[in-house]
C-alpha positions as CSV (number, residue, x, y, z in Angstrom):
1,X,132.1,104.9,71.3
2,X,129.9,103.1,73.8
3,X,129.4,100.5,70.7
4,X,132.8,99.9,70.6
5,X,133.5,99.5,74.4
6,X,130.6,97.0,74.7
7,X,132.2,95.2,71.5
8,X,135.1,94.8,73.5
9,X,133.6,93.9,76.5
10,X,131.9,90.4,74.9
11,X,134.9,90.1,73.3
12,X,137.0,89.4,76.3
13,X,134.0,88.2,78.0
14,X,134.0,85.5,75.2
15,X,137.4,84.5,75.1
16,X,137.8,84.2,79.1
17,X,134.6,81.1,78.1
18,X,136.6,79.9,76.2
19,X,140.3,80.4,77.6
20,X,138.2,78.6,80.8
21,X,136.9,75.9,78.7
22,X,140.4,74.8,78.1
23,X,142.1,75.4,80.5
24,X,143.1,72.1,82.9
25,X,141.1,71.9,85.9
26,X,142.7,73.2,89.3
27,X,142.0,70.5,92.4
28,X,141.4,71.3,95.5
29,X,141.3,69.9,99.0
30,X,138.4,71.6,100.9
31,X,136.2,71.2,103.8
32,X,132.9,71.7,104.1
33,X,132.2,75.3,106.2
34,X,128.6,75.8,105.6
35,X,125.4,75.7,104.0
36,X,122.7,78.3,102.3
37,X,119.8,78.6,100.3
38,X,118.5,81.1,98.2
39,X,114.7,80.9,97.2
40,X,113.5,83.4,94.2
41,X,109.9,83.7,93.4
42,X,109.3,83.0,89.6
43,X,105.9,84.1,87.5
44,X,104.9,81.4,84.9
45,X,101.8,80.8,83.1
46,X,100.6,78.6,85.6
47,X,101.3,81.0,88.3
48,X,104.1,82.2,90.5
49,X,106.5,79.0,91.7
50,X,109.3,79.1,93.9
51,X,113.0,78.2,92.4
52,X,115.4,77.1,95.4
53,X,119.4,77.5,94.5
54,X,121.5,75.7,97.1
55,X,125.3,76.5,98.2
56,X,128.0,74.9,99.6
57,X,130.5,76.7,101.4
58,X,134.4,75.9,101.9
59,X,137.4,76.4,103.6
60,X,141.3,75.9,103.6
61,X,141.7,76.7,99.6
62,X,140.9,79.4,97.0
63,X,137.4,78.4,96.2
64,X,134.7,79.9,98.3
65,X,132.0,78.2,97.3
66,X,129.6,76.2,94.8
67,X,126.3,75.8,93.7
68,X,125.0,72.2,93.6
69,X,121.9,70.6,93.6
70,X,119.5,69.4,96.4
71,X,121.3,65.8,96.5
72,X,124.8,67.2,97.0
73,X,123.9,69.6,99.4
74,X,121.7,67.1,101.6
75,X,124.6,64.6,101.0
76,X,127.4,66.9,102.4
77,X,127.6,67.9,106.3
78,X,129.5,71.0,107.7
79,X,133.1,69.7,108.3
80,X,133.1,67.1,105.7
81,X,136.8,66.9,103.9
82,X,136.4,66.9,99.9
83,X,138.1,67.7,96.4
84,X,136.5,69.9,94.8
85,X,137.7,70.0,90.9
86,X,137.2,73.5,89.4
87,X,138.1,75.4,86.3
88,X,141.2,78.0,86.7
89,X,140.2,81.1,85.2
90,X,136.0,81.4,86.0
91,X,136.4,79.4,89.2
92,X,133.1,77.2,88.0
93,X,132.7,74.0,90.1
94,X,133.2,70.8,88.0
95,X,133.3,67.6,90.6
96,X,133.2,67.3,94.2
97,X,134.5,63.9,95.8
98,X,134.2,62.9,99.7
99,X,136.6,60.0,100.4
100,X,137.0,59.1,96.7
101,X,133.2,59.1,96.1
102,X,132.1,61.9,93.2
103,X,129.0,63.1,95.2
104,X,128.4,66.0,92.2
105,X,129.5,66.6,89.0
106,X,128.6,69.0,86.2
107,X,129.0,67.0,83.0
108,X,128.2,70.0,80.6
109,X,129.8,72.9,81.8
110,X,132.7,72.7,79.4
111,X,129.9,72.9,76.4
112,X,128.2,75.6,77.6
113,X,130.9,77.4,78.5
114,X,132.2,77.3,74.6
115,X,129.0,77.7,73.2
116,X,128.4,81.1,75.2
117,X,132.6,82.0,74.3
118,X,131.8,81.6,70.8
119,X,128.6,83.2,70.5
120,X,130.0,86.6,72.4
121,X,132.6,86.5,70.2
122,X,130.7,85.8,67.0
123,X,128.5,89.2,68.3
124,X,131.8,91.1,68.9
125,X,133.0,90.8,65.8
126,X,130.0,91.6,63.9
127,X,128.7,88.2,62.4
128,X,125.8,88.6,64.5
129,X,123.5,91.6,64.7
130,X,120.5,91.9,66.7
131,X,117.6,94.5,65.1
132,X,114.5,95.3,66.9
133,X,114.9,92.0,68.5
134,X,115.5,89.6,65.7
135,X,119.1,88.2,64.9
136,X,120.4,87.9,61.9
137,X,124.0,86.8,60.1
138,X,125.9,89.0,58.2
């Protein structure tokens, strides 16, 4: 039974990807409330390194907030007015534009979004099995 539940699970897990892949985008005008940083400490082979994410948050539409990269986020100050492009269903930040300038965009999003829909899918149904830790078609 719980088999069956988690089948179901990555299958609607999988088809919101991909209902989100192509879906139109929803645009919004935002402004610029805030910004944060979240530092996680990573173990490697060469020893531990630091990984910084960094967040911009908004105001005055739906979409809290998005996850850009250094450039964006030193680019952007608090109060700035922008567009911020976004899928519908998953809410994943595509472009942001200040005064018709794209100051970040993520150009592969829709790809991995379908790539991930597909494979939960493909493991939902079956086609993919995983046995002490190998995969395997069937």
């Amino acid at each position: 039974m719980l088999k069956l539940l988690l089948r179901i699970a990555m299958a609607v897990a999988g088809l919101a990807f991909l209902a989100d892949a192509g879906l139109p985008f929803t645009t919004q005008a935002l402004h610029v409330d805030g910004h944060s940083t979240t530092t996680s400490r990573i173990s490697g082979n060469t020893g531990p390194t630091c990984d910084t994410a960094y967040h911009l948050k908004f105001t005055d539409g739906g979409l809290d907030s998005c996850s850009v990269g250094y450039a964006t986020y030193s680019r952007l100050n608090d109060g700035d007015a922008v567009t911020v492009k976004s899928s519908r269903l998953l809410k994943s930040c595509v472009s942001i534009e200040r005064a018709g300038e794209t100051v970040h965009t993520e150009r592969y999003w829709k790809i991995a979004h379908i790539a991930l829909g597909i494979l939960l899918v493909v493991i939902a149904l079956g086609w993919i099995k995983t046995e002490e830790g190998t995969w395997s078609w069937h």
